[in-house]
N, C-alpha and C positions, 0 to 999 in steps of 0.2 A: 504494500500500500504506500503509494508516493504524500497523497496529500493533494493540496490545489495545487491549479495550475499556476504558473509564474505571473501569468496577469492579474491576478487576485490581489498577492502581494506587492504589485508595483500600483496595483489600484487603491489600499488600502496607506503605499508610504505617501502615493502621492497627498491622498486626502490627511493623511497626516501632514505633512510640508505646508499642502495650501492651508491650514486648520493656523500652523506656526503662524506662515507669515502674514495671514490677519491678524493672529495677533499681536506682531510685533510690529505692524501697521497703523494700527487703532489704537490701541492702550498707551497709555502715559505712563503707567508705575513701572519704574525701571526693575519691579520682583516679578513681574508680570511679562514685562518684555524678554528678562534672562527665561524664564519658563518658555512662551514662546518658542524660542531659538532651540532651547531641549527637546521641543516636540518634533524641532523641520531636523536635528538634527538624526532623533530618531527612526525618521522617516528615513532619511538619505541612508540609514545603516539597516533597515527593513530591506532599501533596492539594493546595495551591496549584496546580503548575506541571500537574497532573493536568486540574482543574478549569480554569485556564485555556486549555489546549489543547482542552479538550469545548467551550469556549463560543468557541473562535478568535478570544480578547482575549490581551493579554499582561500584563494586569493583574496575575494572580497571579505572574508570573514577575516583577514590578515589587518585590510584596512578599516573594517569596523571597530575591529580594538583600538585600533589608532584613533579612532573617531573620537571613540567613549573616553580615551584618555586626554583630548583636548577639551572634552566636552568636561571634565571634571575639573580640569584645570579651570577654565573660563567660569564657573559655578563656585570655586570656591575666591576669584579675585575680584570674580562680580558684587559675591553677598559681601568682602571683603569694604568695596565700595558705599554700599549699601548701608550697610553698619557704620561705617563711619561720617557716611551723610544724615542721619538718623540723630546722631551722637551727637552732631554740632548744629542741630534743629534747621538743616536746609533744608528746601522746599525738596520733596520727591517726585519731582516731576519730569520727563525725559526733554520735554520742549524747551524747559526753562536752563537746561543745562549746557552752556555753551563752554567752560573750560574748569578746570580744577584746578582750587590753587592747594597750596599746605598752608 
């Protein structure tokens, strides 16, 4: 038993991706926007690991980890940000924010 077919899976990252980047379109709360981005991110490593089972390499499942390990990166320097704008009562708003100082 294989499972679905590959169009399933690139049907479902895609609607993940576009799901992301409405949200990182429309919303303002930069917690909201980093989530976002973890969704189109997931998406792109649905069609990876999708793509790599259609062709029975494990290539794409090589660069999915890659993914996930940038994707944790970016999650922990984001809320990193996050937190520190919180802390000194800036606005949290993505519009409003044109540069960072210390």
């Amino acid at each position: 038993m294989r499972g679905p077919d590959v169009t399933w899976y690139l049907a479902v990252a895609g609607t993940l991706f576009a799901t992301g980047a409405l949200g990182v379109l429309l919303r303002r709360s930069p917690l909201i926007v980093l989530l976002s981005i973890e969704i189109m991110l997931n998406g792109a490593n649905l069609a990876l690991i999708a793509f790599a089972r259609a062709h029975g390499q494990e290539d794409g499942q090589i660069f999915a980890l890659a993914v996930m390990a940038v994707a944790a990166s970016e999650v922990v320097v984001g809320l990193g940000l996050i937190v520190a704008m919180a802390r000194r009562r800036l606005d949290l708003d993505v519009d409003k924010l044109t540069a960072l100082r210390g």
